[in-house]
C-alpha positions as CSV (number, residue, x, y, z in Angstrom):
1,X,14.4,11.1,-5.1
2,X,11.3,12.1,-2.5
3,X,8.3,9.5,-3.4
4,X,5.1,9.8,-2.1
5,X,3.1,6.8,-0.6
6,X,0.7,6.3,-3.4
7,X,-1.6,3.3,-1.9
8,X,-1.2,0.5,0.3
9,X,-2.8,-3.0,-0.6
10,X,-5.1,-5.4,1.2
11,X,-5.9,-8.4,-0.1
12,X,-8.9,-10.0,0.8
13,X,-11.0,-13.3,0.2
14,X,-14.8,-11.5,0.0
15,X,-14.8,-8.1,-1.2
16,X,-18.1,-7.1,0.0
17,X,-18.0,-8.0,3.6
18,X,-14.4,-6.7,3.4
19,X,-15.9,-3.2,2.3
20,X,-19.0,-3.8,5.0
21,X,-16.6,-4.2,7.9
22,X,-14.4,-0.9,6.8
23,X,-17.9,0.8,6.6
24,X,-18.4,-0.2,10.1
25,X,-15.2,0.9,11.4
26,X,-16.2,4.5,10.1
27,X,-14.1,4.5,6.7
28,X,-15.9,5.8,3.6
29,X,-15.7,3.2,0.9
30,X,-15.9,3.4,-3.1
31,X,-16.1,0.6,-5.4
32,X,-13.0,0.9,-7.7
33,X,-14.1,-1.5,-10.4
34,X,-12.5,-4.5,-12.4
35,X,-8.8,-4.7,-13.3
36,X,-8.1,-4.8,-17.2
37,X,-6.6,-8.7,-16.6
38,X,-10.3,-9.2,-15.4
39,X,-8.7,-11.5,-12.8
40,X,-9.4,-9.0,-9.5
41,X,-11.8,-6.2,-8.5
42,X,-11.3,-3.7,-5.7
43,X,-12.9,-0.8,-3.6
44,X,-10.6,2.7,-2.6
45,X,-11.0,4.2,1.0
46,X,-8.9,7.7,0.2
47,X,-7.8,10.0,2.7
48,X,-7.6,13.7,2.3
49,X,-3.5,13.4,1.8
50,X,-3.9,11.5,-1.5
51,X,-3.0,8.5,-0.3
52,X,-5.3,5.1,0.0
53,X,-5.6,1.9,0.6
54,X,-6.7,-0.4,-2.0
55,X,-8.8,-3.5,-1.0
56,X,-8.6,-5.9,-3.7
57,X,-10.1,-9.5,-4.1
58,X,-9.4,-12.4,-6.9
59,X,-12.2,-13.8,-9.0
60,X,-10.4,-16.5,-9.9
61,X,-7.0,-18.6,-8.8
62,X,-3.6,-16.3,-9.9
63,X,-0.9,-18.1,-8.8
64,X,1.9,-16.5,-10.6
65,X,0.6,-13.2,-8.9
66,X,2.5,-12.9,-5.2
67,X,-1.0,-11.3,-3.5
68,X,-2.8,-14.1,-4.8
69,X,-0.4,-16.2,-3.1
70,X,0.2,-14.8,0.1
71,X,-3.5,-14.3,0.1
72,X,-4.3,-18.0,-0.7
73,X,-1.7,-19.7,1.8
74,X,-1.8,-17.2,5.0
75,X,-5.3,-15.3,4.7
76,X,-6.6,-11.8,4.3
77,X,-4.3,-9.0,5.1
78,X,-2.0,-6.5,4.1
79,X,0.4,-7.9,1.0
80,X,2.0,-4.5,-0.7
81,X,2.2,-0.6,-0.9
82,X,3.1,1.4,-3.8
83,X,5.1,4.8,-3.7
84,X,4.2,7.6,-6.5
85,X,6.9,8.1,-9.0
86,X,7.8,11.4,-10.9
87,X,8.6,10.2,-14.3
88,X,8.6,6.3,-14.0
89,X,10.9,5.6,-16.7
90,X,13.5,7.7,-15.3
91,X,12.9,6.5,-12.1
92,X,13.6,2.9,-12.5
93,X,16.2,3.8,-14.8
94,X,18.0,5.6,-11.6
95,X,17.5,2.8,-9.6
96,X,18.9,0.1,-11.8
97,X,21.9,2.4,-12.3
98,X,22.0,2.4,-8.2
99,X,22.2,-1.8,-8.6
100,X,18.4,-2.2,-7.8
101,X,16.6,-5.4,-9.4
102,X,13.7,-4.0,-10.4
103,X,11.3,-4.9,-13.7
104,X,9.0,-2.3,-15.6
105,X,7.6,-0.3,-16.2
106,X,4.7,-2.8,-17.1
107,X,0.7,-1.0,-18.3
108,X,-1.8,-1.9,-16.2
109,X,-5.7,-0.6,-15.9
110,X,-8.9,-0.5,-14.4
111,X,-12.3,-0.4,-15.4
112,X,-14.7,2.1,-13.3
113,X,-17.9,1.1,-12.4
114,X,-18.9,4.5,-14.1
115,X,-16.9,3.3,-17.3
116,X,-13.9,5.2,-17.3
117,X,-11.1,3.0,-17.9
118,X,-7.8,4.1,-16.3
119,X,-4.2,3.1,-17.6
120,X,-1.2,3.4,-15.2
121,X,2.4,1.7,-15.7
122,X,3.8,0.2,-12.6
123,X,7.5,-1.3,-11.7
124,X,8.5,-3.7,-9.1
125,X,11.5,-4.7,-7.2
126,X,12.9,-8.6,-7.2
127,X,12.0,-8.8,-3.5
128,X,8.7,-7.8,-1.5
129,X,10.1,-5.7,1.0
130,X,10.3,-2.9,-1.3
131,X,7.3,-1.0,-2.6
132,X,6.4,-1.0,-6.5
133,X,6.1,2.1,-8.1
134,X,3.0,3.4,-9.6
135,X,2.8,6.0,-12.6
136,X,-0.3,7.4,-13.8
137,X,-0.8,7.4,-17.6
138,X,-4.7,9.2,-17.3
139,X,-4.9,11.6,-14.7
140,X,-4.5,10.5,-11.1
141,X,-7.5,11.9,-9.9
142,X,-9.5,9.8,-12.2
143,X,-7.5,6.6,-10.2
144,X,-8.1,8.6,-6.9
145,X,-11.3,10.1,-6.3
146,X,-11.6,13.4,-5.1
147,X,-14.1,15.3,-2.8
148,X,-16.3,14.0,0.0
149,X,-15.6,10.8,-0.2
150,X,-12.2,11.3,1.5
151,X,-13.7,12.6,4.5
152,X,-14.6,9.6,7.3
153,X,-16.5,9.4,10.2
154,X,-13.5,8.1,12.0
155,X,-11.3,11.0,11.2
156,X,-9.3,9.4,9.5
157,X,-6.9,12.1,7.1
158,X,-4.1,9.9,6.0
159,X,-1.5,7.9,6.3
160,X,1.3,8.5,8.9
161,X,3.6,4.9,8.7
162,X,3.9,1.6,7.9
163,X,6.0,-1.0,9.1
164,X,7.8,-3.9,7.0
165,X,9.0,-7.4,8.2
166,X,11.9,-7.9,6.8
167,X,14.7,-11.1,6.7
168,X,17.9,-7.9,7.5
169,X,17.1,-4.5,8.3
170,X,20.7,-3.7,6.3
171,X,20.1,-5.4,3.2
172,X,16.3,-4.3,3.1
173,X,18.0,-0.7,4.0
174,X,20.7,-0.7,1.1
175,X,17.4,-1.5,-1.2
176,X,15.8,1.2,0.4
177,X,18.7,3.8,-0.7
178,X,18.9,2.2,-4.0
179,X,15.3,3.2,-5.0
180,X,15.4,6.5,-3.3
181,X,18.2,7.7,-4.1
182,X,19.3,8.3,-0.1
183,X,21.1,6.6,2.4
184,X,19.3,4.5,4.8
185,X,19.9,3.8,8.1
186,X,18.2,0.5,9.3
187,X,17.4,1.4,12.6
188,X,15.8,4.4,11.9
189,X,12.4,5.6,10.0
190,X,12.5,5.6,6.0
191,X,11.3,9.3,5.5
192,X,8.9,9.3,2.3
193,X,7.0,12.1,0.9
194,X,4.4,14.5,2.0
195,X,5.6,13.1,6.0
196,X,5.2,9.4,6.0
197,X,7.9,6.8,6.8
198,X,8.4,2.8,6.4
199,X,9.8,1.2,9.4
200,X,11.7,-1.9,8.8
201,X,11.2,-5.1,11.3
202,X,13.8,-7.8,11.3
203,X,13.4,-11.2,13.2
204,X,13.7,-10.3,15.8
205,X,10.6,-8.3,15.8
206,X,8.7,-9.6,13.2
207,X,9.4,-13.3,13.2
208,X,5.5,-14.6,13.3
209,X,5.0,-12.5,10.3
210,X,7.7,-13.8,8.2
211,X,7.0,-17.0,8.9
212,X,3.3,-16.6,8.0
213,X,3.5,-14.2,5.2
214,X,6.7,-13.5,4.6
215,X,8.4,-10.1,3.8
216,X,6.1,-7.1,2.9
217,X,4.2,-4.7,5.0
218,X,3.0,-5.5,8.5
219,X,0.8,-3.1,9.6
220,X,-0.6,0.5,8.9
221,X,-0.9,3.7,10.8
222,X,-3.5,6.3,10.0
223,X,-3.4,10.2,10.9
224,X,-6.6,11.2,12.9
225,X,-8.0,14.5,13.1
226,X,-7.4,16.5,16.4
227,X,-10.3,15.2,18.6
228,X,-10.6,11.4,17.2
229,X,-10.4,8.2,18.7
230,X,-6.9,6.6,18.6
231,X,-5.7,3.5,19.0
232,X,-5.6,0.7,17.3
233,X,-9.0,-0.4,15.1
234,X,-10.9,-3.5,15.8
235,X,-9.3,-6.4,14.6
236,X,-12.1,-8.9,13.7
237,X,-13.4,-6.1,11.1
238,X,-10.0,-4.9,9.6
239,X,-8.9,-8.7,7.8
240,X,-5.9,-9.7,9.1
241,X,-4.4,-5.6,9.3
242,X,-3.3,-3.9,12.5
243,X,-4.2,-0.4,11.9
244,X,-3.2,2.0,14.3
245,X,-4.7,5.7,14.6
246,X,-2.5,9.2,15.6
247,X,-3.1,12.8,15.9
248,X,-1.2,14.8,13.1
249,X,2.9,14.7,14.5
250,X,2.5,11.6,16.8
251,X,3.9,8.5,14.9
């Protein structure tokens, strides 16, 4: 199956300096509202592709919640992404016929600033190198804004990559063809959707961040419009998240 990247996730310990610094490094920002556990609350920066990133913060301790963990014991930064399923059910389904360990779907929710609460089912993988999957039940534009507020003063229009430290490249790449439905080469980009791709890092490449956070995601690069700075973003105002910037094609 072709999955789109839906969202990647940065956890963060203060919400509204988070959303302050992004504002500063050109993003436009939207508060997201409460989750329906009432433990976290987030803000959205979209891009015109339909994907986002999702900065989320705890309002209380969670510890049977990985992000709250990796969060707690290493610091802000990036700790998931999610990939948009077709039909979720059938999805997982395919993937657990493939020999995948994965659980859900599971209903989740959000509560809008505006009051418009949002349902979606999600589905995750035993192991964090893999994305979770995240199915709309209410329409996704309701979950993702639309309009001006995916345009940036950065340029920013999407997302191009991310790469993932993970423990070995060929069992993180069997995982990889067991949810998509392809074969994966380690070595090589994962191809997703609409043009992005997941990198995988081993040891060898990303030791510091396994040791400090473990596997997962381990850092972000954004499309640019024609024209835009590039290069990586400031550091001290992106929490923890090396975020790279590209014209359209240059990954």
């Amino acid at each position: 199956m072709s999955l789109s990247l839906d969202h990647v996730v940065i956890a963060v310990r203060d919400l509204e300096r988070t959303i302050a610094d992004y504002q500063a490094l050109g993003f436009t920002v939207v508060p997201g509202g409460e989750h329906t556990h009432g433990a976290s609350h987030n803000a959205l920066i979209v891009f015109a592709d339909g994907a986002y990133i999702e900065l989320i913060a705890f309002r209380r301790p969670n510890p049977e919640f990985r992000w709250w963990r990796v969060l707690s014991e290493a610091g802000d930064g990036l700790v998931d992404f999610a990939l948009l399923p077709g039909d979720i059910a059938a999805d997982v389904a395919a993937a657990k016929a493939r020999g995948l360990e994965i659980e859900g779907p599971t209903d989740g929710g959000r509560l809008r600033p505006d009051g418009q609460r949002l349902e979606w089912r999600t589905a995750r993988a035993a192991t964090s190198d893999l994305p979770f999957l995240c199915g709309d039940v209410t329409p996704r534009h309701l979950r993702v804004p639309e309009g001006d507020i995916r345009r940036h003063a950065n340029g920013a229009i999407g997302v191009a990559g991310i790469e993932i430290a993970v423990a070995d490249a060929g069992v993180s790449a069997r995982r990889y063809g067991a949810l998509l439905g392809t074969a994966v080469d380690p070595g090589a980009p994962v191809a997703l959707g609409d043009g992005q791709s997941v990198r995988l890092l081993g040891p060898d490449r990303a030791g510091a961040a396994l040791a400090a956070r473990g596997e997962g995601p381990l850092s972000l690069t954004l499309r640019v419009a024609p024209g835009s700075a590039t290069g990586d973003l400031d550091p001290a105002r992106t929490h923890g998240v090396r975020i790279g910037r590209v014209e359209p094609d240059r990954r």
